[in-house]
C-alpha positions as a Markdown table, in Angstrom:
| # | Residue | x | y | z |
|---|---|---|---|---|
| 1 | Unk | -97.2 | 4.5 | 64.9 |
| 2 | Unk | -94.2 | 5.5 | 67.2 |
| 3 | Unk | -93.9 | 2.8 | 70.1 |
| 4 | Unk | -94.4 | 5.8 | 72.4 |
| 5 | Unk | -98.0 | 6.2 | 71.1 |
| 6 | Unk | -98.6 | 2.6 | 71.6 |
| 7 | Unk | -97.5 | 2.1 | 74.8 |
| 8 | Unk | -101.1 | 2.7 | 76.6 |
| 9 | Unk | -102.4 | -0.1 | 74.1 |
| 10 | Unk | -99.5 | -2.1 | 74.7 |
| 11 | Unk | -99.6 | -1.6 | 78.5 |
| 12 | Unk | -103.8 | -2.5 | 78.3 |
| 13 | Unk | -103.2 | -6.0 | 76.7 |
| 14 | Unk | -100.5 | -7.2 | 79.1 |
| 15 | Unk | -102.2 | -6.5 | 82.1 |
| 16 | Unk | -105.4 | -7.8 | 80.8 |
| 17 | Unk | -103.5 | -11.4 | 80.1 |
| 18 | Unk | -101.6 | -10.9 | 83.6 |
| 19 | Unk | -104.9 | -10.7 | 85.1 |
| 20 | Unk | -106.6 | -13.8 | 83.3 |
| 21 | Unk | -104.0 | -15.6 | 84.1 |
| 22 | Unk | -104.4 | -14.4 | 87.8 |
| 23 | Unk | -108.1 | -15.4 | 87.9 |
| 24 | Unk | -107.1 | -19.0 | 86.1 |
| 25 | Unk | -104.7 | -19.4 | 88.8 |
| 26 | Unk | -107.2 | -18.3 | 91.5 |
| 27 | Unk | -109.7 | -21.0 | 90.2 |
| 28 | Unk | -107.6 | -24.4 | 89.4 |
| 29 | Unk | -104.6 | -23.5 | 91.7 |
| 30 | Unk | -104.9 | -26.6 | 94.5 |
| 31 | Unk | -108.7 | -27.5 | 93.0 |
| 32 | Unk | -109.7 | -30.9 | 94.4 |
| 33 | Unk | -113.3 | -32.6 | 94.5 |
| 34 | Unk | -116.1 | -31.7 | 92.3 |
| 35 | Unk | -115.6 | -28.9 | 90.0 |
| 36 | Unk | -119.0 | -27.9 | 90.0 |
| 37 | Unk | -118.8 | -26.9 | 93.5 |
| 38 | Unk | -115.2 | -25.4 | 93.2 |
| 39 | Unk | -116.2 | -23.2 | 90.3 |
| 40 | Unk | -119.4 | -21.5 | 92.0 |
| 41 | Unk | -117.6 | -21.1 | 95.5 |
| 42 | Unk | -114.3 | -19.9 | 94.3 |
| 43 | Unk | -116.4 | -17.9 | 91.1 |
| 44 | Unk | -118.4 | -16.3 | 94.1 |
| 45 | Unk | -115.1 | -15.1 | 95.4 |
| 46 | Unk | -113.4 | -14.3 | 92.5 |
| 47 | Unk | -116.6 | -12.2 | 91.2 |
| 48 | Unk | -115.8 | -10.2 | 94.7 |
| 49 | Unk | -112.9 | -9.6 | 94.3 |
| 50 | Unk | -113.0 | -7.9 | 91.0 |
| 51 | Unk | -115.9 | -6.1 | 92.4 |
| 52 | Unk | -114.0 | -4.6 | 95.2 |
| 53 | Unk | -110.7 | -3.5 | 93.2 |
| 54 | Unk | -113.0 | -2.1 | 90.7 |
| 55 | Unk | -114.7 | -0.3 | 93.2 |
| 56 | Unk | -111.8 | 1.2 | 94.7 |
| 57 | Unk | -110.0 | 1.6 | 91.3 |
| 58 | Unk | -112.5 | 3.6 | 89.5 |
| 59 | Unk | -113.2 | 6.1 | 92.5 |
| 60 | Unk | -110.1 | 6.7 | 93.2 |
| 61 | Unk | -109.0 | 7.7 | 90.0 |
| 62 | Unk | -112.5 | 10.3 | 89.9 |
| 63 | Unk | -111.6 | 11.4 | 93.1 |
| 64 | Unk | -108.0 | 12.6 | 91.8 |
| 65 | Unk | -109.5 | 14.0 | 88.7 |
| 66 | Unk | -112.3 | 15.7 | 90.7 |
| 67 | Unk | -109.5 | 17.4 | 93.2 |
| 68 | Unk | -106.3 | 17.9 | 90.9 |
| 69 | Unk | -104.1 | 16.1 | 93.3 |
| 70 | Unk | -102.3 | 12.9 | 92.4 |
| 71 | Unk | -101.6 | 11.8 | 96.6 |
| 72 | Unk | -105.5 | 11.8 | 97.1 |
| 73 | Unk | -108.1 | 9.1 | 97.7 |
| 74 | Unk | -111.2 | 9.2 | 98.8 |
| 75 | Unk | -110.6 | 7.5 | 102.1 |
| 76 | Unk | -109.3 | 11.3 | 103.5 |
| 77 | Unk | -113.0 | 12.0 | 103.3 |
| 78 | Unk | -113.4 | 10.0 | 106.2 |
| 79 | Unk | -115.6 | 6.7 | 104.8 |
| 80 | Unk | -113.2 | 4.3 | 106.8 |
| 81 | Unk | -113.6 | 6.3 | 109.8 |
| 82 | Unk | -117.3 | 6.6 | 109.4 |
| 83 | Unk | -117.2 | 2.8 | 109.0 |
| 84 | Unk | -115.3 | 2.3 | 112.1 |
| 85 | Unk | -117.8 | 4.4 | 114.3 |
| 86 | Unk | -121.1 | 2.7 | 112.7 |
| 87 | Unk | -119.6 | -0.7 | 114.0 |
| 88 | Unk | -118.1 | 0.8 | 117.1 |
| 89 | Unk | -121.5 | 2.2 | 118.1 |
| 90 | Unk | -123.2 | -0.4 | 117.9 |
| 91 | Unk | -120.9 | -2.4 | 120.3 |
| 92 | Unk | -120.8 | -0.2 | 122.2 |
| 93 | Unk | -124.2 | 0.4 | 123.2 |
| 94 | Unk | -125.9 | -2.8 | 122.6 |
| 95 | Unk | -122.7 | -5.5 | 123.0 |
| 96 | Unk | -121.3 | -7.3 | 120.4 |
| 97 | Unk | -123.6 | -10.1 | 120.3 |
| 98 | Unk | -126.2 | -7.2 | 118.8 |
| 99 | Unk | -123.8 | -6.5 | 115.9 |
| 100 | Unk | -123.3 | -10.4 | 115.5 |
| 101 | Unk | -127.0 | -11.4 | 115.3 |
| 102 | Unk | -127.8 | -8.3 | 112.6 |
| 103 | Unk | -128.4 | -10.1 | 109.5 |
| 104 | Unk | -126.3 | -9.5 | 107.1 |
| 105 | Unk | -127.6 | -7.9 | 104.7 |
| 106 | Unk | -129.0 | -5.0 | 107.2 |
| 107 | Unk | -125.7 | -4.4 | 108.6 |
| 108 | Unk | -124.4 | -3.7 | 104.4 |
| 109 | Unk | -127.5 | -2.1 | 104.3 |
| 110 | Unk | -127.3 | 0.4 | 107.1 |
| 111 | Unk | -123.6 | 0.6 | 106.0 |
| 112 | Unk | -123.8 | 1.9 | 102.8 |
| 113 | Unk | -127.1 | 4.2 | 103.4 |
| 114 | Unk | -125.1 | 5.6 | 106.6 |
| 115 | Unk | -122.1 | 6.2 | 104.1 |
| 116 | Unk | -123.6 | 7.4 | 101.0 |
| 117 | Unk | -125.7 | 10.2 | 103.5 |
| 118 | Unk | -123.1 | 11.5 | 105.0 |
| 119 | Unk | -121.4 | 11.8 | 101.5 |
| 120 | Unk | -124.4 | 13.4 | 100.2 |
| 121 | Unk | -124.9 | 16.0 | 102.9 |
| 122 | Unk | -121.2 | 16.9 | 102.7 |
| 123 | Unk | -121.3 | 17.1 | 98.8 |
| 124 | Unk | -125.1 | 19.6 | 99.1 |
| 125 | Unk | -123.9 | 21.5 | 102.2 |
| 126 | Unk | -120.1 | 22.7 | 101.1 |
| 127 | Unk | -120.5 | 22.3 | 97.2 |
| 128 | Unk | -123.6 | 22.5 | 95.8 |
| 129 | Unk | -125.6 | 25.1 | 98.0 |
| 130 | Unk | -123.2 | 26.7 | 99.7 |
| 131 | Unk | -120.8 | 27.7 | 96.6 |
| 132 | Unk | -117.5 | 26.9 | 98.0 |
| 133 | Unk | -114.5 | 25.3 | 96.7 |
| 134 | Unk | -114.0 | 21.7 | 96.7 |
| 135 | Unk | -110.8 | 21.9 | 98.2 |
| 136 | Unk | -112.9 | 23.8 | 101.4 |
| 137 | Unk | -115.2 | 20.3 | 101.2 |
| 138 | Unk | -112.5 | 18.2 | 101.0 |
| 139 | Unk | -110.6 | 19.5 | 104.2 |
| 140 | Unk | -114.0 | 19.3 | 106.2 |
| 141 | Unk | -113.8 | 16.0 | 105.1 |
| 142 | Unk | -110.2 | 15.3 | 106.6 |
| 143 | Unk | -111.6 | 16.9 | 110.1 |
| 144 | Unk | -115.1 | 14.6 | 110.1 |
| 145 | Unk | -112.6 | 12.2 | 109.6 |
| 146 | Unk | -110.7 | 12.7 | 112.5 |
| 147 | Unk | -114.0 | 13.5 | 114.9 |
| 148 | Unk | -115.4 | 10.4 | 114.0 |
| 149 | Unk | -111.7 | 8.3 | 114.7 |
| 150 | Unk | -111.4 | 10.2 | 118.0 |
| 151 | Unk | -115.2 | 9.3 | 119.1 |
| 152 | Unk | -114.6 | 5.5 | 118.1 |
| 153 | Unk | -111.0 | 5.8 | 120.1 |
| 154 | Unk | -112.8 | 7.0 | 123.2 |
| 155 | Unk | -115.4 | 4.4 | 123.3 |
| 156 | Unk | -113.5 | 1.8 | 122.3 |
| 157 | Unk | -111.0 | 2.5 | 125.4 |
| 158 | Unk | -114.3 | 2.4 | 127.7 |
| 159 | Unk | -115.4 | -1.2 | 126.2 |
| 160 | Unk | -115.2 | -4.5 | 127.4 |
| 161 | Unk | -111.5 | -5.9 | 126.8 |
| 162 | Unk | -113.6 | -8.9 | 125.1 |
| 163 | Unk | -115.9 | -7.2 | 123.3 |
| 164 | Unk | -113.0 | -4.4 | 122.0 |
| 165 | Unk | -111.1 | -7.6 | 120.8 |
| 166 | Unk | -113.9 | -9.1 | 119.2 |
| 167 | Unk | -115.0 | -5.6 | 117.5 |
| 168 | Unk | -111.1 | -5.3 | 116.3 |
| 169 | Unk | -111.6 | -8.3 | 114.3 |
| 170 | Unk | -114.2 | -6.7 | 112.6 |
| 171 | Unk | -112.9 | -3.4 | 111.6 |
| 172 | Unk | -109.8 | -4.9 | 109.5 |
| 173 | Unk | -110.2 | -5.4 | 106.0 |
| 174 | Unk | -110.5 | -9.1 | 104.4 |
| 175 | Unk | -110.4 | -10.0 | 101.2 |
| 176 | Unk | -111.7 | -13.2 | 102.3 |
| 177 | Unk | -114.8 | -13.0 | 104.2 |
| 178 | Unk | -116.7 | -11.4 | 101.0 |
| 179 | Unk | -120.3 | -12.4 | 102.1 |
| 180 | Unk | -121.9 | -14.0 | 98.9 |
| 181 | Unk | -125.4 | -12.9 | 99.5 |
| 182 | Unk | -124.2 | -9.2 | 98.8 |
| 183 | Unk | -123.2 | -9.6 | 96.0 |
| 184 | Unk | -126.2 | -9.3 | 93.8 |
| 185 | Unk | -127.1 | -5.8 | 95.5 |
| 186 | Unk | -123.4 | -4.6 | 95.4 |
| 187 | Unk | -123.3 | -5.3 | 91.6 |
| 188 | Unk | -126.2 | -3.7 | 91.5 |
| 189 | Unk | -125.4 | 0.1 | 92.8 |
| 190 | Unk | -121.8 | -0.6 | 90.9 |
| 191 | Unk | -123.3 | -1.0 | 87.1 |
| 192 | Unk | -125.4 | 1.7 | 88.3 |
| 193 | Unk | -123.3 | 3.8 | 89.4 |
| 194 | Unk | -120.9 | 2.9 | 86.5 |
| 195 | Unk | -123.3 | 3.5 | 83.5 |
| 196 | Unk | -123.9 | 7.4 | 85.4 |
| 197 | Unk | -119.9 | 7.6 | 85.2 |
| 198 | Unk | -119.9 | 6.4 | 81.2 |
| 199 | Unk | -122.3 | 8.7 | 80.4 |
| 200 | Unk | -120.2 | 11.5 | 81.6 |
| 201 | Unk | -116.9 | 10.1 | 80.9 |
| 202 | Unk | -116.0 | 12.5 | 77.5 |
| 203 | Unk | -115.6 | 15.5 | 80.4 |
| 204 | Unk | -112.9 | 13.6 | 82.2 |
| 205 | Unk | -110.0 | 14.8 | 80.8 |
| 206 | Unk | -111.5 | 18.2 | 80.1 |
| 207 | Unk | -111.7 | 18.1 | 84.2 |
| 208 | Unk | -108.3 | 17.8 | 84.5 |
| 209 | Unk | -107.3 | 20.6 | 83.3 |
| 210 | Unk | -109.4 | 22.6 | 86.4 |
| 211 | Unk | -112.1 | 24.2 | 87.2 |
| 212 | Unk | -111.8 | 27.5 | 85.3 |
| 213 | Unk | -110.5 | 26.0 | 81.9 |
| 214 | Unk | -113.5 | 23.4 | 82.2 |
| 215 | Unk | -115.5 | 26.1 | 82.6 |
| 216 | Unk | -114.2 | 28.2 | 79.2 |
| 217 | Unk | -114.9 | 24.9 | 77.3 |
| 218 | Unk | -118.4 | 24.4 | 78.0 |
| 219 | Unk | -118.7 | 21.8 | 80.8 |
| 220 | Unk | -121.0 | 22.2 | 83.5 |
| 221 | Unk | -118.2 | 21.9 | 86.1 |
| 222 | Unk | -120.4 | 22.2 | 89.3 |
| 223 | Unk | -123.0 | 19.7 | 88.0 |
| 224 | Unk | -120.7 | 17.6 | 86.6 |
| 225 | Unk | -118.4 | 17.0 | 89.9 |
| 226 | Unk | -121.2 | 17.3 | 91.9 |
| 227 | Unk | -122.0 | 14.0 | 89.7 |
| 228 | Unk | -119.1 | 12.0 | 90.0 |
| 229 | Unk | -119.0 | 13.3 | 93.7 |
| 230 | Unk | -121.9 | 11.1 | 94.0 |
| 231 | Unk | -120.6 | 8.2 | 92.2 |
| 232 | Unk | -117.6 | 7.8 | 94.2 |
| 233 | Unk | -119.6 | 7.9 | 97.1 |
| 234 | Unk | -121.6 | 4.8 | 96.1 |
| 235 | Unk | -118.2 | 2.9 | 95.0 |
| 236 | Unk | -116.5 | 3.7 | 98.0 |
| 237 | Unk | -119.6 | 2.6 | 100.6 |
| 238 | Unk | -120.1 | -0.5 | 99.0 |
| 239 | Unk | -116.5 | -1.8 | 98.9 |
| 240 | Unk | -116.2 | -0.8 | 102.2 |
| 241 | Unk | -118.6 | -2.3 | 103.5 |
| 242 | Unk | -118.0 | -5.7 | 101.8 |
| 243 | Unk | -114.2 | -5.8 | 102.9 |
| 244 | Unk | -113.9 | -3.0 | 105.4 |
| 245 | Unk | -111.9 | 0.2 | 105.3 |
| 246 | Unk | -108.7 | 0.3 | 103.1 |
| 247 | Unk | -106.8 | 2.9 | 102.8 |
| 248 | Unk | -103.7 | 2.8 | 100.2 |
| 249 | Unk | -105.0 | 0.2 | 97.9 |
| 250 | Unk | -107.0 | 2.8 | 95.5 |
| 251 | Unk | -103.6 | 5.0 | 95.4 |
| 252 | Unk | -101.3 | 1.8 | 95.1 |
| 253 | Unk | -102.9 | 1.0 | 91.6 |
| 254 | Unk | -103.9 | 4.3 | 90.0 |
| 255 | Unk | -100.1 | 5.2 | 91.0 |
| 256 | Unk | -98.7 | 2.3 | 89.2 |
| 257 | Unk | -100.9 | 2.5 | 86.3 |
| 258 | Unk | -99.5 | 6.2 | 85.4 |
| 259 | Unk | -96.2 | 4.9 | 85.8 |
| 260 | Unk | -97.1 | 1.9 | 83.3 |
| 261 | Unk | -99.2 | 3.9 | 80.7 |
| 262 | Unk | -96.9 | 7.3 | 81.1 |
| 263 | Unk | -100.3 | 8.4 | 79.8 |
| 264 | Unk | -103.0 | 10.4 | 82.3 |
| 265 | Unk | -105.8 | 10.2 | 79.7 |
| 266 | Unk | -108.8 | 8.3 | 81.4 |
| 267 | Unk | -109.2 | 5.6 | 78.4 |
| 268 | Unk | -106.2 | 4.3 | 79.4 |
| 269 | Unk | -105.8 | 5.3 | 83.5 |
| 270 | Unk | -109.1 | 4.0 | 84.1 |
| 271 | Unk | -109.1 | 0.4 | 82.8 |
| 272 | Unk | -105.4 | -0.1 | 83.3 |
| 273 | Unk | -106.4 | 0.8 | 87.2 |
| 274 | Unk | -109.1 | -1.6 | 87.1 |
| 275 | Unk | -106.6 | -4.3 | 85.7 |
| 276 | Unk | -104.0 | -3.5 | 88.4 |
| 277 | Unk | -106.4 | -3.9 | 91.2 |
| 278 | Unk | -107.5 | -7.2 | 90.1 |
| 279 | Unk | -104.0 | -8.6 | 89.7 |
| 280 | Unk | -103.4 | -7.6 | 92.9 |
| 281 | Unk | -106.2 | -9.0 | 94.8 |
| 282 | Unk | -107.0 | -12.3 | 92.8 |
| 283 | Unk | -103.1 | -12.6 | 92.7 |
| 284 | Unk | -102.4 | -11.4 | 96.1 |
| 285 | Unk | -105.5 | -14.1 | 97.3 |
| 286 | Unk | -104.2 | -16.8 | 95.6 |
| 287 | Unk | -100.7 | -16.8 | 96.8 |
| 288 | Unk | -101.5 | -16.0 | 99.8 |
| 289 | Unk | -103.9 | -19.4 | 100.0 |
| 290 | Unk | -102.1 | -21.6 | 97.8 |
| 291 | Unk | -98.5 | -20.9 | 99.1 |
| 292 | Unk | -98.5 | -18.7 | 102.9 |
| 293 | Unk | -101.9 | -21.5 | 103.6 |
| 294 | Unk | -103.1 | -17.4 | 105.4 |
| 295 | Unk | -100.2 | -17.2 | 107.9 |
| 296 | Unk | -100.6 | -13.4 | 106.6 |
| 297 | Unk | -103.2 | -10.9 | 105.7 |
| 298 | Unk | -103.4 | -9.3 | 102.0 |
| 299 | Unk | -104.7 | -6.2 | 103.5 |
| 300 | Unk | -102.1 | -5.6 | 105.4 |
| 301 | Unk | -99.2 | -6.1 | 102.3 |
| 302 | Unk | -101.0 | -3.8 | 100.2 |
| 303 | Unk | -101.8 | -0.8 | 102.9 |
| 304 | Unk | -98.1 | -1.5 | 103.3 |
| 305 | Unk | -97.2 | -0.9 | 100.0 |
| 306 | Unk | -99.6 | 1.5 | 99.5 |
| 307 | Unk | -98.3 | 3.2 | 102.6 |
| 308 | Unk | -94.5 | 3.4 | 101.0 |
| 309 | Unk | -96.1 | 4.6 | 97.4 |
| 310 | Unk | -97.9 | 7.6 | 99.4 |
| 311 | Unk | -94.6 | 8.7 | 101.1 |
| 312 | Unk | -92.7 | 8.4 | 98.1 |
| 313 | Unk | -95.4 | 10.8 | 96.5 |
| 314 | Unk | -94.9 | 13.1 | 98.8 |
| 315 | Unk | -91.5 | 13.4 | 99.3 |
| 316 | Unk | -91.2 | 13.7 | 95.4 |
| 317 | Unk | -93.2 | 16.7 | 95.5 |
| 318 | Unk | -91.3 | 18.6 | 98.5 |
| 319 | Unk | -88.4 | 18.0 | 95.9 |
| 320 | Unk | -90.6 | 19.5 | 93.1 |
């Protein structure tokens, strides 16, 4: 077999070994005292971590498939901004101390439910019953997005300087302040929403190819997006609301992983995505603890980068 053809393999098994070696690194790296307690509090983390880049990987490489377009993730649909106003709400009507005693588990709760609706009416209103193109959905998307940014802007300027800095610390993504008690729930609507995708996943790369072509051979195209629609709704609510909005990250790895597989199939995008996103968040994490001791954020490296991999995309296809 020609080395061209086994690239995608090749590319798979490196970056699964990278990443093992990542999550070894992650769990001895600095370890002192008792291991039992090391290995369930830095498991914990680790286990969220692959969660979230999972999360983010998968959708964001459905979300491309879904819409055609290589520069898009489903952040444009406004989730981050609909996570900002859910939080900013909240302070700003009943004070911060109200958002602080919400258990936990409510706040993820009303989070992800507040998330996932809005997704779902979007999805029924421009797609499914009213018959219009996705791109139509997706640009009502962009302007939700920038109604509900514009609504948080304006109370936020009319807050208490206290509460408003208080509230800021909330709204960044952290990789670090994964709340263990979600997990179990998280992992939950994730294999769910995972075994809907496999299920489904032979269609992928017929998809690809657009909407009338899927159409000619035999797909159910309106059904079928209208399904992973939904599935990248429930990825992207409950990684945001573990870690908060990010932006870049989903576009950072499915970027790099087309570059490394020089394959777009989905056997080989998907997991080498997946792969990508847990190197750089278990790897990211643990040099960030074990050598910067968190002078800097992760989120903020990888938006950046992310950032620079989005302009790059787009000035390569002005020159296109």
């Amino acid at each position: 077999m020609p080395l061209r053809e086994r690239r995608p393999a090749l590319v798979l098994v490196a970056l699964a070994i990278v990443a093992l070696i990542a999550a070894a690194a992650f769990m001895t790296l600095g370890a002192k005292g008792s291991w039992a307690f090391i290995l369930e509090y830095r498991g914990t983390k680790l286990l969220g971590l692959c969660l979230v880049a999972y999360s983010i990987a998968v959708s964001t490489v459905l979300f491309q498939t879904v819409t055609g377009n290589r520069i898009l993730t489903p952040s444009i649909m406004g989730f981050d901004a609909l996570f900002v106003l859910v939080r900013t709400v909240i302070v700003f009507f009943f004070g911060f101390g109200a958002l602080v005693a919400v258990p936990v588990k409510a706040q993820f709760g009303v989070e992800v439910v507040v998330m996932t609706g809005f997704a779902a009416l979007l999805f029924h209103w421009l797609f499914l019953r009213g018959h219009r193109s996705l791109h139509l959905m997706v640009l009502v998307g962009i302007v939700f997005g920038v109604l509900f940014r514009n609504l948080s802007g304006f109370m936020q300027r009319m807050m208490d300087p206290v509460a408003f800095q208080n509230l800021q610390d909330t709204l960044f993504a952290s990789f670090n302040r994964i709340d263990p008690t979600l997990l179990g729930v998280s992992f939950a609507l994730v294999l769910t929403a995972s075994l809907l995708m496999w299920r489904i996943a032979h269609s992928f790369d017929v998809l690809m190819l657009g909407r009338e072509r899927a159409i000619s051979l035999g797909v159910p195209y309106r059904r079928r997006v209208a399904m992973i629609l939904g599935i990248i709704a429930v990825l992207v609510a409950v990684s945001t609301a573990l870690v908060g909005p990010v932006t870049f990250f989903g576009l950072l790895v499915v970027s790099l992983a087309h570059v490394l597989c020089g394959d777009g199939r989905h056997r080989f995008i998907l997991p080498a995505s997946v792969l990508l996103g847990i190197i750089c968040l278990v790897g990211g994490q643990t040099v960030l603890e074990r050598v910067f001791a968190f002078d800097t954020a992760l989120s903020i490296i990888i938006e950046f980068l992310g950032g620079l991999i989005f302009i790059f995309l787009l000035i390569r296809g002005a020159a296109r």
